[in-house]
N, C-alpha and C positions, 0 to 999 in steps of 0.2 A: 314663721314656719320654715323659712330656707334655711336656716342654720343646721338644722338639723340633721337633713336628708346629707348636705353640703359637708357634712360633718364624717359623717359615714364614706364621703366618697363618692357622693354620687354628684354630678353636674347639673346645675339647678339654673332657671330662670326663674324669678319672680315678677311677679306682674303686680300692679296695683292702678286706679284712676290717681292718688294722691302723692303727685311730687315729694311731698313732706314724709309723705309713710312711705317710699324710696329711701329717699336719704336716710330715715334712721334703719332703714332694714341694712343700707349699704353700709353703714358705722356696725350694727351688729351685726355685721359678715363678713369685713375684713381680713383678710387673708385668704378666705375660703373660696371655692369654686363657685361664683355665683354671678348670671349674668341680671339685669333689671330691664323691665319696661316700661314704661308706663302707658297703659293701655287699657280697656274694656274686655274683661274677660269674655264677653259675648262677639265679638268681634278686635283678635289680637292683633292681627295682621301678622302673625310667625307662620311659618312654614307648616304645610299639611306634612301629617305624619313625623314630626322630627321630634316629638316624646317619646319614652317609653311609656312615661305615666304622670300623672298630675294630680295636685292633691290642691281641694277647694276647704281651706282653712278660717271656718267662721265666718264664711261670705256669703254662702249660698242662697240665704232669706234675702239677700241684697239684688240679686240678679233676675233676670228674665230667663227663668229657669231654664225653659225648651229653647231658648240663644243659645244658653252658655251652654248646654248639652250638648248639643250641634259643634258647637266650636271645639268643644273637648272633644265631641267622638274626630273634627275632623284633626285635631294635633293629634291625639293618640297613635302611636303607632302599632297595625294589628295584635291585638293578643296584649296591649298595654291596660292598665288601670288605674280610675277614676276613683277615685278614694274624697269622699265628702266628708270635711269632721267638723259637726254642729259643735257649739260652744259646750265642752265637758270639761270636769275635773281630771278624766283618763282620757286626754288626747297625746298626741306622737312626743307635747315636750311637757313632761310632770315638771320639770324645775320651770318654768312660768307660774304654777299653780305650786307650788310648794311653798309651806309657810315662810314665815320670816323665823330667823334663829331667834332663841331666847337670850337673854342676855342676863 
């Protein structure tokens, strides 16, 4: 999911619990504006308020909902947005979900 936003220009941290899904996010983000933690979305330890907004990318059935609510309203910065996107075909990156070429 950070590629993305990171792509556009926007300054991105990504979070995860799994070292391993770190490193391959940091392979597919190189070059880009993109900081890593690794950390529990319900308690990140990042600074209150220093989002604008945050985007929970196919994770949300994983977490302690009313934690990680809590922790997002406390990063968000006022007037910022929480953007949750369950596993769909029409999420923020269609080339993850796009087929394979014919050959």
């Amino acid at each position: 999911m950070a590629r993305y936003p990171a792509a556009a220009g926007a300054a991105v941290t990504a979070l995860d619990l799994s070292a391993k899904a770190l490193e391959r996010a940091r392979a597919n983000c190189a070059g880009l504006m993109v900081d890593f933690a690794e950390a529990r979305a319900e308690d990140s330890g990042l600074a209150t308020q220093s989002f604008d907004g945050a985007i929970a990318g196919q994770c949300w059935h994983w977490l302690d909902r009313r934690a990680a609510a809590a922790e997002m309203a406390r990063l968000i910065k006022p007037g910022g947005l929480l953007a949750n996107l369950p596993f769909s075909t029409g999420c923020l990156c269609p080339a993850m979900w796009s087929p394979p070429p014919k050959r």
